[in-house]
FILO-751223 format. One record per atom (N, C-alpha, C): y, z, x. Coordinates in steps of 0.1 Angstrom, whole numbers, plus 5000, padded with zeros to 4 digits. Atoms other than C-alpha are relative to their C-alpha. Example, Ala and Ser with C-alpha at 12.3 -4.5 7.8 and 13.67 -1.06 7.14 Angstrom:
2
498850005009
495550785123
501250005009
498950004991
498950715137
501150084992
! end
This chain:
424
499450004987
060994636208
499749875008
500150134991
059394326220
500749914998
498550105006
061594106198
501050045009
499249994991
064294236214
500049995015
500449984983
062794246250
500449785003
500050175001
062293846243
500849944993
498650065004
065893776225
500749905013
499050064990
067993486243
500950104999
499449885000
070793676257
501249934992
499550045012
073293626228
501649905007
498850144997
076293366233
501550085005
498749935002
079293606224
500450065017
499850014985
080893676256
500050145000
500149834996
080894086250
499050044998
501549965000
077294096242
499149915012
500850054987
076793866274
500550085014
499949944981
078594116296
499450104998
500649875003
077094396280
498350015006
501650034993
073194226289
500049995013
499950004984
074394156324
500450135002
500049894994
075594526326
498750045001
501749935001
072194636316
499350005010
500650054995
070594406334
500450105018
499849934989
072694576366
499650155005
500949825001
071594956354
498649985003
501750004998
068094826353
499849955024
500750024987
067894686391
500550155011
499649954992
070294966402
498950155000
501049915004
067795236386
498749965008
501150034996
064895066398
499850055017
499849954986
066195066435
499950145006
499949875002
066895436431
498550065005
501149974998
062995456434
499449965009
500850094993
061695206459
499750085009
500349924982
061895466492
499950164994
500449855004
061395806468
499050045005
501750025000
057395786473
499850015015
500150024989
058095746510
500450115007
498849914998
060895966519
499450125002
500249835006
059396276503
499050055007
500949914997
056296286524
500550065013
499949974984
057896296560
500250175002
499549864994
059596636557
499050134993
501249985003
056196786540
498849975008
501550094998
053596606561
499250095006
501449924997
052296906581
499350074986
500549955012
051797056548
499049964994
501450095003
049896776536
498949975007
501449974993
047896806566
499350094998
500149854998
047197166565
499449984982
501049985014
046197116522
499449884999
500850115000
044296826525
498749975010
500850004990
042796886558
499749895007
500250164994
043496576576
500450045016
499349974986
044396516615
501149955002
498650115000
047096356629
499949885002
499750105002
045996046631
499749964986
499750005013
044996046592
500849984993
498749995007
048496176588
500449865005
499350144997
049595826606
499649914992
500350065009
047495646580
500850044985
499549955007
049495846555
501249915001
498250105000
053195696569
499749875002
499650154998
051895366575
499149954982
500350045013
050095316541
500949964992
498950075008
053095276521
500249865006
499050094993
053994996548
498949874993
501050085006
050694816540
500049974987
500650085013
050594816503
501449954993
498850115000
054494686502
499549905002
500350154997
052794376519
499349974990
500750065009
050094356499
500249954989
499449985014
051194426466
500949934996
499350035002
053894296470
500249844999
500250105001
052493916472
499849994985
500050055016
051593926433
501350024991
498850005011
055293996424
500049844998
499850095006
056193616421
499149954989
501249995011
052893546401
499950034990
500249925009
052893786381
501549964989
498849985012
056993746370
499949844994
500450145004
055893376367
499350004986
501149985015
053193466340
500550124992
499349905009
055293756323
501250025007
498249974995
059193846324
500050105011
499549934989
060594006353
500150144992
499749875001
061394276336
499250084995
501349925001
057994376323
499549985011
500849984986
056594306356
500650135001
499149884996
059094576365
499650134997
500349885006
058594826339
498850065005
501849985000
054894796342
499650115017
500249924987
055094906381
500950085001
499549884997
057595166375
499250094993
500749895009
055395326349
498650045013
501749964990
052095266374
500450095011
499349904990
054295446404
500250134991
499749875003
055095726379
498750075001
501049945002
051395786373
498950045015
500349954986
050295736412
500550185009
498649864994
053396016420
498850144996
501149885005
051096246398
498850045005
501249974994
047896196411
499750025011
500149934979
048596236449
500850154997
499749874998
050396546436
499150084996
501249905002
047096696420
498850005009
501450024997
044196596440
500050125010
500549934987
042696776468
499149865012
500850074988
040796486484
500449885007
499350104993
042196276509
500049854995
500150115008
040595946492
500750024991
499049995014
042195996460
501550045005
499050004996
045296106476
500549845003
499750164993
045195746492
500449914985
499850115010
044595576460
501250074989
498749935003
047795806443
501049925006
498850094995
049995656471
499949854998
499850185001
048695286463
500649974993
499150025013
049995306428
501250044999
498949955003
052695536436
501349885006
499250114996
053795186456
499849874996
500250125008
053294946432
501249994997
498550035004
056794986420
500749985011
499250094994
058294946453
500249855005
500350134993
056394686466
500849834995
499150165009
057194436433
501350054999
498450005003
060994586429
500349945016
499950074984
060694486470
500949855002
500350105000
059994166462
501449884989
499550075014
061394046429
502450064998
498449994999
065094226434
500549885004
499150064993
066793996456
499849844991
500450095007
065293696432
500950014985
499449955014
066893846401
501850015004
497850015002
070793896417
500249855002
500350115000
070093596427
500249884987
500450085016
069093436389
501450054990
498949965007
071593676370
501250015013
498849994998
074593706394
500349905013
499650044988
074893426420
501650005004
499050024994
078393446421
500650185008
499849904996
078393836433
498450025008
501150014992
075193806456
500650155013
500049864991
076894076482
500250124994
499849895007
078094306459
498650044991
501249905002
074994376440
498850005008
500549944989
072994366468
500150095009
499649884994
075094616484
500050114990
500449935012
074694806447
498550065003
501449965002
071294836449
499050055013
500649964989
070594866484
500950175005
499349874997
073195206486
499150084991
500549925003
070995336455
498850015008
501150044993
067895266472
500050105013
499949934992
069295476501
500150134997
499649865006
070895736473
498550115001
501449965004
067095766462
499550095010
500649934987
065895826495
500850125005
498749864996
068796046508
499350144990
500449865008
067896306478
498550045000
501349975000
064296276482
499550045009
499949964987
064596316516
499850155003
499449885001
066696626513
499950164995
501249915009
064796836487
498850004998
501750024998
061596786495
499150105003
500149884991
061297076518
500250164992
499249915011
063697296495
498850044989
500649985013
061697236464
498750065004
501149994994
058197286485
500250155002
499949895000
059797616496
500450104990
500149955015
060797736461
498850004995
501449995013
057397666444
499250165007
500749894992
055697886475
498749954999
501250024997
052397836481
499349834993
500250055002
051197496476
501349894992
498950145000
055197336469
499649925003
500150114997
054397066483
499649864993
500450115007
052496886456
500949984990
499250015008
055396986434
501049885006
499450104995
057596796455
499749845001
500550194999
055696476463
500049964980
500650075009
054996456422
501150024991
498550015011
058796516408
500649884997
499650134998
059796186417
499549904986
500950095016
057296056384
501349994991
498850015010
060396116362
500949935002
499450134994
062795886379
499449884996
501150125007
060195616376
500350004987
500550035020
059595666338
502149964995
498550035002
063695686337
500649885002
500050074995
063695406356
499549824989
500750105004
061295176336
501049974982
499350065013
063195236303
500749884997
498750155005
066194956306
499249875002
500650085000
063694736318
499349904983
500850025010
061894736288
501249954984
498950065014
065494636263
500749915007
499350124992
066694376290
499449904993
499750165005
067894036275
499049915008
500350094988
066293706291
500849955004
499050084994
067993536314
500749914991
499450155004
070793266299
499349925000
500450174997
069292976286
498750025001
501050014989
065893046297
498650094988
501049955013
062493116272
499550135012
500749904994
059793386287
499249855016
500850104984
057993036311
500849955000
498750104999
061192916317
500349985018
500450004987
060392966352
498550035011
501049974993
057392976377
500250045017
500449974985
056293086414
500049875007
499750124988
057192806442
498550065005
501449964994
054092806461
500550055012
499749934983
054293006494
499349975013
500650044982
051892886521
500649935006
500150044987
053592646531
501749995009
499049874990
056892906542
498950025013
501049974987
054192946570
500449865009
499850124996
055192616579
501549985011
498250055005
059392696580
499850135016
499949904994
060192866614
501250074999
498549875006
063293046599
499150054993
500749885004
060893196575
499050115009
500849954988
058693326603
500950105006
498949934999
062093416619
500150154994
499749865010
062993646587
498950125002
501249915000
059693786587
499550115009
499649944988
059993906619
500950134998
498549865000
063294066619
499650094987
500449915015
062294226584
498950105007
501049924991
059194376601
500350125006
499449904987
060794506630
501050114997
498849944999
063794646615
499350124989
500749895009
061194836585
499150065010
501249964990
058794906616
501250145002
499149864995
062095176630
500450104986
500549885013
062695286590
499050074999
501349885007
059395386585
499850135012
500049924988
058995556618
500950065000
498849895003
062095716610
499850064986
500550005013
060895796574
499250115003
501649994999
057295876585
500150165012
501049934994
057596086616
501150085008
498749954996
061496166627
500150154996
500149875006
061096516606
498750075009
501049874997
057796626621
500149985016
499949984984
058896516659
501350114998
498949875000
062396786653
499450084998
500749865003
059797026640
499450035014
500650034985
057496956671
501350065009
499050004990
060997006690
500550144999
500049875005
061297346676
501650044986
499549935012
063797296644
498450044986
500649945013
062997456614
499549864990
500750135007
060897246588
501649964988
499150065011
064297256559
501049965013
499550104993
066397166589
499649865003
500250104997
064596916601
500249864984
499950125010
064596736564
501350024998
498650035003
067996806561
500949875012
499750144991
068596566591
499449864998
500450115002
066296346579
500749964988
499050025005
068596346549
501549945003
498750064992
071496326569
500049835001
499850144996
070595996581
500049914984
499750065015
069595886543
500949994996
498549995005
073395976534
500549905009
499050144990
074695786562
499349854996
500450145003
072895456554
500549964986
499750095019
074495446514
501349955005
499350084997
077695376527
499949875009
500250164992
076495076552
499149954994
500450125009
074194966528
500849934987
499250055009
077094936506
501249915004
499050084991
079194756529
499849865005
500250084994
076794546549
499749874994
500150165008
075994236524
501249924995
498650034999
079494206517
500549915011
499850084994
080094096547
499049945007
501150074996
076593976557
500549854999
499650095003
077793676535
500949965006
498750054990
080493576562
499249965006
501249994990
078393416584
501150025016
499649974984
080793476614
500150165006
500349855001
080193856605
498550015008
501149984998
076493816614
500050075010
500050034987
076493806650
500250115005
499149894999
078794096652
499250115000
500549905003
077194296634
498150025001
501649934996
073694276645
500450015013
499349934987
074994346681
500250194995
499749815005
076394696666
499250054998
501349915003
073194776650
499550025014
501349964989
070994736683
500550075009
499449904991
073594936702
500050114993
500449845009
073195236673
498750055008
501149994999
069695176676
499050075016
500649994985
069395206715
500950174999
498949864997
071995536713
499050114994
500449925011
070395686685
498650055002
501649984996
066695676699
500450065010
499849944984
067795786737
500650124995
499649925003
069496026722
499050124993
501349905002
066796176704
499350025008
501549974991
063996136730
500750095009
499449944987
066596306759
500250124996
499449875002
068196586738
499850014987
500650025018
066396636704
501250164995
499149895014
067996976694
501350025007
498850004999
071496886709
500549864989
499250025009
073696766683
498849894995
501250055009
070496636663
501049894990
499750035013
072496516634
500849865004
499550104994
074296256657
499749915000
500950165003
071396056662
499649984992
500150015015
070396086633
500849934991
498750045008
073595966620
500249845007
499850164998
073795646643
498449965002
501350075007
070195586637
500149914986
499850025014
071595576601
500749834999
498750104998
074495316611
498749855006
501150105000
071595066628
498649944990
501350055011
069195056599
501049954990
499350145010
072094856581
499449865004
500750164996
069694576596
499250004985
500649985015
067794656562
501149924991
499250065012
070494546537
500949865008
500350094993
071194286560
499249874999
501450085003
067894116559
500249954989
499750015010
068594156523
500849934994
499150094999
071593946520
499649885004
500850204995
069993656541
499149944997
501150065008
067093626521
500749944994
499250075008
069893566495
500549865001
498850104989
071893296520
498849935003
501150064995
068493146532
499049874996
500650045014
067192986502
501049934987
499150075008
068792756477
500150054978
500349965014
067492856442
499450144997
500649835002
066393196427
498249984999
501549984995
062593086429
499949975014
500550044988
062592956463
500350145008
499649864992
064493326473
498850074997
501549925006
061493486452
498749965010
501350064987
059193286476
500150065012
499849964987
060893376508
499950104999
499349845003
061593756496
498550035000
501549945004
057893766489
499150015016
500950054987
056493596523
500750075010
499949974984
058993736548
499650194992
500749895004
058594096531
498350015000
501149974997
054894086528
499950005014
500749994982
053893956565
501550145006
499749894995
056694186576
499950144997
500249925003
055794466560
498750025005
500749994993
052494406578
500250065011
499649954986
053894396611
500850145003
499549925001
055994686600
498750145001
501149905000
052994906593
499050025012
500649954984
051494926628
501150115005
499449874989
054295146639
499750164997
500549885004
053595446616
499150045003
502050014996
049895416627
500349995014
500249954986
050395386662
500750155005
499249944997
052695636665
499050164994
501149895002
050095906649
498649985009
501349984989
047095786673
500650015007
499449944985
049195816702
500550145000
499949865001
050596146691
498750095003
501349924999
046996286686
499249965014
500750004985
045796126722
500550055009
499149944990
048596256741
500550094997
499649855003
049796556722
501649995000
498250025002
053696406724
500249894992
498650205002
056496096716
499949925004
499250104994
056795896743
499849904994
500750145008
054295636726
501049974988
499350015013
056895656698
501349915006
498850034993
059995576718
499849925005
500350165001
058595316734
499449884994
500250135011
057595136704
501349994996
498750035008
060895176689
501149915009
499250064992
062495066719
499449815002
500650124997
060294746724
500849924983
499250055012
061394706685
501249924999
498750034994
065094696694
500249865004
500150144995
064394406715
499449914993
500350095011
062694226693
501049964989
499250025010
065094276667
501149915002
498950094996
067694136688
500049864999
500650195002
065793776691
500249974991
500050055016
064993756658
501049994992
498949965007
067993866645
501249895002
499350144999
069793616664
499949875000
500350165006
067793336653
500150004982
499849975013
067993456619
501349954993
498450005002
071893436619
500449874998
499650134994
071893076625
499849974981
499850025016
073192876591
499149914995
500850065006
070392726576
499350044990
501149995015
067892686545
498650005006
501149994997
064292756543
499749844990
500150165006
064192436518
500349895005
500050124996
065092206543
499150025010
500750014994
062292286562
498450014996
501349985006
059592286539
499449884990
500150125007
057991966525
500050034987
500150025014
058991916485
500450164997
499549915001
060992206487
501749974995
498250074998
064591996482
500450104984
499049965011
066692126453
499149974983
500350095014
065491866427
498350064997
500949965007
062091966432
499350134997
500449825004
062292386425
501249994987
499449995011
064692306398
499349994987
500549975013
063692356360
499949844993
500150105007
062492036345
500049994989
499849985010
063191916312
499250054993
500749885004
060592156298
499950085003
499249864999
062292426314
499350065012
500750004997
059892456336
500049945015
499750074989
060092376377
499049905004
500850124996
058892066391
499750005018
500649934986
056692076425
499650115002
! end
């Protein structure tokens, strides 16, 4: 199997569309997984208070953990696919996510629960990271389209994991819950297979590429920019993810309603994540359409905080329509960046630090719940978000490269020198 893992991809032109299909099954599978791990605990989470014995600010350490070890973790994707193929990076953190999924569904102790979710986010963090680098390497001439591929499964994922979370939790009966958080392992392991029979890239040995260095994106204020907007716009997912299900409960729906709305909105986001990079790539689309999101976003929140169990499913649903800032982002990383390592750099730097910044909101939003006993602390973070989003978003939009703002970043010097190998 390794032989084959490490075959150039063959010449003939039906065994080179047949490796680029693969190659498209493997990232569209993978995405499939990236927000399962997340998704599943929101419409469960009193449960996992109540068998774990946590409070509610605990539980807020709970929704904002994922956010944290996205950033983290997600800094040794370039590294790592640098010093082994992309696509064993890949496999490797879908299999380590399958065996996290397991172990936060057996434990009893809140620590080990923690270290369950760390691994069970090893797979999204590097598929986070290393996707947009890979449509990028295999398909620059379809950059919206499989970005809008993989960002619809990625929503599919979540949408179903969303949606049966609650269901399956109430089928098992007494203690569902851990069945639920630890079904998701099988996906993963489904997931990691194609990885593991994907061709190499055209042309290109196993060090046929390295990691751009990243510090000095610290330097680039478009990367800063992205980083931002990425942040802010995962700061309202997660918080919508993390805590949208147990404020409808709080509001007096039922716990499988309330994940069925939180579903709801998962279903509405696969069509606009399947839409939005398509035309992201227009850049006179941008503008447009981040305007539309921050008017969802402002509807979709006021609408919850004013009249939570009047037509629930509404906001929910144009909540859904404003978190196309996500596949969005997604697309511009693509547009931002000249080469598929220098995307892998930006994809890594503005995802990490934003996924920082992102992780304060799940976390505040559970200590202020537990000091005040309500939302509002919630509503007006999301709302301060909004506005943020708007800046950034509109600096974001503007047509430029992160390689022309980064010393020895030009073309000539992230390209593959004649030992195959990039120079700078």
């Amino acid at each position: 199997m390794t032989r084959t893992a490490d075959a150039p991809l063959p010449q003939d032109a039906t065994d080179r569309r047949r490796g680029l299909a693969l190659v498209a099954v493997a990232i569209v599978l993978t995405a499939a997984n990236l927000r399962t791990a997340v998704s599943s605990v929101g419409p469960v989470l009193e449960e996992i208070e109540a068998g774990l014995g946590v409070s509610s600010a605990a539980a807020g350490v709970l929704t904002t953990m994922p956010v944290v070890c996205f950033a983290a973790i997600g800094f040794a994707g370039p590294p790592l696919a640098a010093r082994f193929r992309d696509a064993h990076v890949l496999a490797g953190a879908l299999l380590t996510m399958a065996a996290g999924l397991v172990l936060r569904a057996v434990v009893d102790s809140f620590a080990l629960f923690l270290v369950g979710t760390t691994l069970a986010m090893v797979g999204g963090a590097l598929g986070n990271v290393l996707l947009p680098g890979l449509v990028k390497r295999w398909f620059p001439a379809r950059t919206g389209l499989l970005v809008g591929a993989y960002s619809a499964s990625m929503a599919i994922g979540g949408a179903v994991a969303a949606v049966s979370t609650a269901p399956i939790a109430a089928a098992v009966g007494p203690g569902g819950w851990r069945w639920s958080l630890g079904i998701w392992a099988v996906l993963a392991l489904v997931a990691a297979l194609p990885w593991l029979v994907t061709p190499s890239r055209p042309g290109a040995s196993r060090g046929a590429h390295r990691a751009v260095r990243m510090a000095p994106l610290l330097r680039s204020p478009l990367a800063l920019t992205l980083a931002a907007f990425f942040g802010l716009q995962a700061m309202q997912a997660y918080v919508v993810m993390g805590w949208s299900a147990q404020y409808l409960r709080d509001s007096g729906l039922s716990a499988a309603t309330a994940g069925l709305l939180l579903g709801v909105n998962s279903v509405v986001v696969i069509p606009i994540n399947a839409v939005v990079p398509s035309l992201t790539v227009r850049q006179r689309w941008q503008r447009p359409l981040l305007l539309g999101f921050m008017a969802c976003y402002a509807v979709g929140w006021t609408g919850l905080w004013l009249a939570p169990r009047t037509v629930p499913w509404l906001w929910m649903s144009v909540l859904a329509v404003g978190m196309g800032t996500f596949s969005m982002v997604l697309a511009l990383l693509g547009m931002r960046a000249r080469t598929p390592e220098t995307v892998a750099a930006l994809s890594t730097v503005t995802q990490g630090w934003g996924y920082l910044l992102a992780g304060t909101g799940p976390l505040l939003v559970g200590v202020l719940r537990g000091a005040t006993g309500g939302y509002t602390g919630m509503f007006v973070l999301v709302g301060l978000a909004t506005v943020g989003l708007t800046v950034t978003g509109w600096l974001a939009t503007r047509d430029r490269f992160v390689d022309d703002e980064v010393p020895g970043w030009s073309p000539a010097a992230v390209s593959p020198g004649p030992a195959g190998s990039p120079r700078g």
